[in-house]
C-alpha positions in Angstrom: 7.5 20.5 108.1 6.8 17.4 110.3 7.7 14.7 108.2 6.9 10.7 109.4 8.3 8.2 106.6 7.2 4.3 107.2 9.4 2.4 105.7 11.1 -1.7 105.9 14.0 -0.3 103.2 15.6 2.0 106.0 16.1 -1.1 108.4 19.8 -0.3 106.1 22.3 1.7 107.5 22.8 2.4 104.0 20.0 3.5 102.8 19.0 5.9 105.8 22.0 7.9 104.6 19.2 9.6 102.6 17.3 10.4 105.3 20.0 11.6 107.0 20.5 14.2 104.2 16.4 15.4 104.3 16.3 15.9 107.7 19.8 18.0 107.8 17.5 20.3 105.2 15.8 23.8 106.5 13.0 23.3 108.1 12.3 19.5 108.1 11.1 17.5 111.2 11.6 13.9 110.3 10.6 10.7 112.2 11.3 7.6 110.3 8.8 4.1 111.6 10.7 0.3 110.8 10.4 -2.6 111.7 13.0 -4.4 113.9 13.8 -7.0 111.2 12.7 -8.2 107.0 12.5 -11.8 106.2 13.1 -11.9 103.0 10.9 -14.2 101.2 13.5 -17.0 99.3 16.6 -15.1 100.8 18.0 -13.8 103.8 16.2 -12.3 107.1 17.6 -8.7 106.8 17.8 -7.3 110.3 17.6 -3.5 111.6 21.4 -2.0 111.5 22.2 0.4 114.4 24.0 3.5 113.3 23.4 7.4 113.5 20.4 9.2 112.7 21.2 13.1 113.3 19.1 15.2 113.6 15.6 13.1 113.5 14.3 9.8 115.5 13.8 5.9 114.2 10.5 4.4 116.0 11.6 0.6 115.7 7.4 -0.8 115.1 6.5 -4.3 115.6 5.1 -6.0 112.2 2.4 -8.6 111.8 2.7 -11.2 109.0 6.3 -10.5 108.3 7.8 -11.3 105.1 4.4 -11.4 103.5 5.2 -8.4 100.7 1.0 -7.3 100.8 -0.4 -9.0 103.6 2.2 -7.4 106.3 1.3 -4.2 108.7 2.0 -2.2 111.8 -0.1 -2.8 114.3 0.9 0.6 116.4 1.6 2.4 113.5 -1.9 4.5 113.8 -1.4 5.3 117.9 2.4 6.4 116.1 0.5 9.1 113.9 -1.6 10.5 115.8 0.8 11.4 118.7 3.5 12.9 116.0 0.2 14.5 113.6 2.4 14.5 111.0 2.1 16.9 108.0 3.1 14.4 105.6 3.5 10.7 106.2 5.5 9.2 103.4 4.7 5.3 103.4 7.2 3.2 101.3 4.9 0.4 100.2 2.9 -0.3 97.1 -0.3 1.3 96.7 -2.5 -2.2 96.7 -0.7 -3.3 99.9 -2.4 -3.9 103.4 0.4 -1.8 105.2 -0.2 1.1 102.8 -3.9 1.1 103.3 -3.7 0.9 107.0 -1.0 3.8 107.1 -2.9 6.0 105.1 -6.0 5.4 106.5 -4.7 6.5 109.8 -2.6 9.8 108.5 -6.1 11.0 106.9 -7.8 10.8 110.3 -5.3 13.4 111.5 -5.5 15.7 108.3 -1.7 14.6 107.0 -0.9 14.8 103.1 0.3 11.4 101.9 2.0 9.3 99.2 2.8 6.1 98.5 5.8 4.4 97.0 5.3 1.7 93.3 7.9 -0.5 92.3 4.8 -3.3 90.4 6.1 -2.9 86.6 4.2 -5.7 86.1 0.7 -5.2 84.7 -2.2 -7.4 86.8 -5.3 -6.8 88.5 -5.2 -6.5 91.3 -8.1 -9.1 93.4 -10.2 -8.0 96.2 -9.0 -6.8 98.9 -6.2 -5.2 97.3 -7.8 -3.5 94.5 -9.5 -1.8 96.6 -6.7 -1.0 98.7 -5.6 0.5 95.8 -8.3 2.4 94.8 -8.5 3.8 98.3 -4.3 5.2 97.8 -5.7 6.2 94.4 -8.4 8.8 96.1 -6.6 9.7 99.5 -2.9 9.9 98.7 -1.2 13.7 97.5 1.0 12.4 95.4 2.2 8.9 93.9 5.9 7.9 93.6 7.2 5.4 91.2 10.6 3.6 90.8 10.8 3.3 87.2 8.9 4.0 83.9 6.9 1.3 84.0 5.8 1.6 87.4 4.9 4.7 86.5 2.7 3.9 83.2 1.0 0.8 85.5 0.2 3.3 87.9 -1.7 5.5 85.2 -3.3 2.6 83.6 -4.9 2.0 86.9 -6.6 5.2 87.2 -4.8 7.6 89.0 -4.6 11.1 88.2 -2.8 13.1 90.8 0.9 13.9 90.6 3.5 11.7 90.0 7.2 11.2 90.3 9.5 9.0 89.3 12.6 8.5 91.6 14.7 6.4 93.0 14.0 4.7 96.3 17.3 5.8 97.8 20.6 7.0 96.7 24.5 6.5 98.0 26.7 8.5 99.3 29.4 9.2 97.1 32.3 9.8 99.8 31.3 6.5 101.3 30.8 4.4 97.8 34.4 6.5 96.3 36.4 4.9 93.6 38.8 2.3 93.9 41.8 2.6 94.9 44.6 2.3 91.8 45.9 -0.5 93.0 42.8 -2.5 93.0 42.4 -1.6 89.3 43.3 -3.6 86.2 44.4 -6.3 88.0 45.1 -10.0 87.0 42.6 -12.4 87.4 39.6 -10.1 86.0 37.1 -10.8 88.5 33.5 -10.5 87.8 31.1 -9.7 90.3 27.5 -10.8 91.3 25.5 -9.2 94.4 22.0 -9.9 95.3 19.4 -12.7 95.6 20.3 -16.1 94.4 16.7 -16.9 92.7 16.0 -17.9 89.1 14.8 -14.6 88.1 18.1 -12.9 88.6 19.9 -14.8 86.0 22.8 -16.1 87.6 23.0 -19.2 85.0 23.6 -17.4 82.4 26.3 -15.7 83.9 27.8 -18.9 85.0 26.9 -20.1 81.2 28.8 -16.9 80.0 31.7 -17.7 82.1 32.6 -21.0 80.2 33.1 -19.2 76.9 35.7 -17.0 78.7 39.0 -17.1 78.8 40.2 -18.9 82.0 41.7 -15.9 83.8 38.6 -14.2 83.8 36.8 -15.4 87.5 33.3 -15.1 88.8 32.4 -13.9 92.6 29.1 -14.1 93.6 27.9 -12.5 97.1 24.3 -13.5 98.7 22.0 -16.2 99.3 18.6 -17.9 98.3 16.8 -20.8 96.9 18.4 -21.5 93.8 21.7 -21.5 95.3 22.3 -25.8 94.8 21.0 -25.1 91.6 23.5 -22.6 90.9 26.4 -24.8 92.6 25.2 -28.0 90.3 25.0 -26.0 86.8 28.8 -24.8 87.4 29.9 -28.1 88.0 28.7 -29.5 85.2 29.9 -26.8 82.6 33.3 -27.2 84.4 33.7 -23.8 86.2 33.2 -24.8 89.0 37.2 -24.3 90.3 36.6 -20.7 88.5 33.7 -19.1 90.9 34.2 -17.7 94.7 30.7 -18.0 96.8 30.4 -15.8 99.5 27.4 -15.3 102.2 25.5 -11.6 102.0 27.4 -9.1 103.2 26.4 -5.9 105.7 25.1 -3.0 103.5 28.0 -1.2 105.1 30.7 -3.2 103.6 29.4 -2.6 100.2 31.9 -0.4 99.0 34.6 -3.0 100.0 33.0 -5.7 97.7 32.6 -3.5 94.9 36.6 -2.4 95.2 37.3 -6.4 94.9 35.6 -6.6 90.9 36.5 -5.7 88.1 32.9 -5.4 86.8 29.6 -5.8 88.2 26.8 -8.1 86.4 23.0 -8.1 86.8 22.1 -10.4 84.1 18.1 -10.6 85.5 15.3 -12.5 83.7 12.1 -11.3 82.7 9.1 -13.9 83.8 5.5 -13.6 84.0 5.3 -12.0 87.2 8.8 -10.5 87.4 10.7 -8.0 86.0 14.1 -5.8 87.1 12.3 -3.1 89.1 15.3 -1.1 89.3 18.9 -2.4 90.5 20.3 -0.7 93.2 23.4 -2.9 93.4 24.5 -1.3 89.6 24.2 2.2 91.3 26.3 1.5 94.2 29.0 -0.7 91.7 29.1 2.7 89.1 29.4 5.0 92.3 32.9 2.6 92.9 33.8 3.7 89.5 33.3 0.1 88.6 31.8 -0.5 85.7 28.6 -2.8 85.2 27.3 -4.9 82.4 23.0 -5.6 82.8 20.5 -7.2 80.9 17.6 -4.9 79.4 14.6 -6.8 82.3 12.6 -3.8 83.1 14.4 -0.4 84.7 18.2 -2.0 84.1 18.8 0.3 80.7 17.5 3.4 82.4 19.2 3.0 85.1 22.9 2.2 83.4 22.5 4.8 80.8 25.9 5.2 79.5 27.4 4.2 82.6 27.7 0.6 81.2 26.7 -1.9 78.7 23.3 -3.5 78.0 22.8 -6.3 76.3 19.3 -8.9 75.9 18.5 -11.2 78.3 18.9 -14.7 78.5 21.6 -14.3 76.2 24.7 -15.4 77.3 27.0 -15.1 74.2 26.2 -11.4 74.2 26.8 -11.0 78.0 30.3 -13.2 77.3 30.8 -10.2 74.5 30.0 -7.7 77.0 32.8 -8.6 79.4 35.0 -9.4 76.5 34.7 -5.7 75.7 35.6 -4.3 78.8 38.4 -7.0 79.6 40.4 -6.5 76.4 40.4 -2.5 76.0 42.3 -0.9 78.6 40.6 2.6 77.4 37.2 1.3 77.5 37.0 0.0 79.9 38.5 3.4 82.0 36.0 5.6 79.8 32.8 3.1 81.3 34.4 3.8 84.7 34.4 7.3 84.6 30.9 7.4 83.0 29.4 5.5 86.1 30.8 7.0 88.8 29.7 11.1 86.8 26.4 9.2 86.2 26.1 8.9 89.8 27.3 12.0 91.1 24.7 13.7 88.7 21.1 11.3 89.5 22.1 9.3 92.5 23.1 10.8 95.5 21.2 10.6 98.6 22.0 15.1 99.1 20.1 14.8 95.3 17.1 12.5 96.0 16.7 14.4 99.5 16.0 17.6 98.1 14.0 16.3 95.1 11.8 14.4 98.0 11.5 17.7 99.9 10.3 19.3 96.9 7.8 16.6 96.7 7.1 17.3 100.1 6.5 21.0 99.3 3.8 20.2 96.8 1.9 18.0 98.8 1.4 20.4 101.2 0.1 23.4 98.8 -3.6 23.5 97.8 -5.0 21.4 94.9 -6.1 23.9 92.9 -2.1 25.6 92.6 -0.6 21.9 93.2 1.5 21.2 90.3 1.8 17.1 88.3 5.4 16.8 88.0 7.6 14.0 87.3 10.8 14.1 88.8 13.5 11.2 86.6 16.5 10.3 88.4 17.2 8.7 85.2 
């Protein structure tokens, strides 16, 4: 099976570990098309990371309007598929997006199944031209793929009626995101940990907010970049805990592990807004794989994705988050029983060996003919 994925999310070392795993399965043929950098809109350029890709090739594609989420596209990316003729071109982007029309527009003219990749959980219409862009995935694409629940549902509402799956994105590898070493554990301060965006929408205040209520041992460390960073740096200083929070830049997706064995706990307190919500929370997988545990709010896929791996608690409310962490601070057994939960929660829904044979099953189904093709829905949750 000659596979050709098109994606900006495998610029990571990281995340290609999941590629990696499908292309070491029978039978698979895999090229995977990036672009040579991300900018990030409100955060950080992300830029390819060199590493090893046994046993398949990474075509590094130019990109035009970079950085623009629907407007962006590959240029070269039709002249790439029809020298491979894929069987099945796997594009990574949302079904209303310029990219995704453009890629599956050209895998059609050479025959290839095709599916597309949702993350919206955000109900709109969608305007001209990307309603129709949509429409068009909606009648050409094999199969749809959706991040969460909601994605899923949106995806539905909007009229398609092929097969669906829900899955995650990408997984970790379990070897490479392992458990902490005992030393690291249970020690004194109890450091909380944020990693991601710095944007309003992530909810970084009221984890600052929560931290005040705390008892003074318990620290905050927060790892990334974007916008609302002053912001961020003002509202500590004037609740006073300031001298209490670590800022560090964004860190290789590589050295991930090594940030997660520095927490004690792991926080994604995000915000729902009116064109937002959590779409799914990668950062929480990779912090349970650590065996360390995580506390979220319950913005879009964060509850489906924690499970019993951690605790949930409402959003925007930082009296319940400073409960949360009071929880897992205070009870020694707890707090082990949430680690072990996380890391079997992983090992069970999250690997990339896991999400690479569910996506070759995918695969599989695309190529059999409609009439014997099954609708499944494959939960990682």
């Amino acid at each position: 099976m000659n596979i050709l994925i098109l994606s900006k999310a495998l610029l990571s070392s990281a995340y290609r570990r999941k590629t990696d795993a499908l292309a070491a399965l029978p039978g698979v043929q895999l090229t995977v098309a990036s672009p040579a950098y991300w900018q990030e809109p409100r955060a950080q350029r992300i830029d390819y990371e060199p590493g090893p890709t046994p046993n398949y090739h990474v075509e590094i594609l130019p990109m035009r309007l970079n950085g623009k989420h629907h407007f962006h596209y590959y240029p070269t990316f039709g002249a790439l598929v029809r020298r491979l003729r894929p069987d099945i071109v796997h594009v990574d982007e949302e079904s209303f997006n310029l990219a995704t029309f453009l890629a599956l527009r050209a895998a059609h003219h050479v025959g290839a199944r095709t599916c597309f990749y949702n993350y919206a959980n955000i109900e709109r219409t969608y305007p001209p031209p990307f309603g129709w862009f949509e429409r068009y995935a909606f009648t050409h694409a094999s199969h749809a793929l959706a991040c969460s629940h909601e994605a899923a549902t949106i995806i539905r509402n909007h009229g398609y009626t092929g097969p669906l799956s829900i899955i995650a994105q990408t997984g970790v590898d379990p070897l490479h995101f392992a458990p902490r070493p005992a030393a690291l554990i249970a020690r004194q301060p109890f450091t909380l940990g944020y990693v991601g965006r710095l944007v309003p929408e992530k909810g970084i205040a009221d984890l600052i907010s929560a931290l005040a209520t705390l008892p003074p041992h318990i620290r905050l460390r927060i790892i990334g970049s974007g916008t609302h960073a002053e912001v961020l740096h003002q509202h500590a200083t004037t609740i006073g805990v300031a001298a209490r929070i670590e800022w560090h830049a964004p860190v290789a997706s590589h050295a991930i592990p090594t940030v997660m064995h520095g927490l004690d706990a792991l926080v994604l307190p995000s915000r729902t807004t009116a064109n937002w919500k959590e779409q799914f929370g990668r950062v929480l997988v990779e912090a349970m794989a650590c065996g360390v545990p995580v506390i979220g709010s319950d913005s879009g896929e964060i509850p489906h994705v924690i499970g019993d791996g951690g605790i949930v608690y409402a959003e925007g409310d930082s009296i319940a988050l400073a409960h949360a962490v009071l929880q897992l601070s205070e009870n020694p057994q707890l707090y082990a029983d949430y680690s072990q939960k996380a890391r079997q929660r992983v090992q069970q829904h999250y690997t990339q060996q896991a999400l690479a044979s569910q996506y070759l099953q995918i695969y599989q189904q695309m190529l059999m003919p409609a009439q014997t093709a099954k609708s499944p829905s494959h939960p990682t949750q």
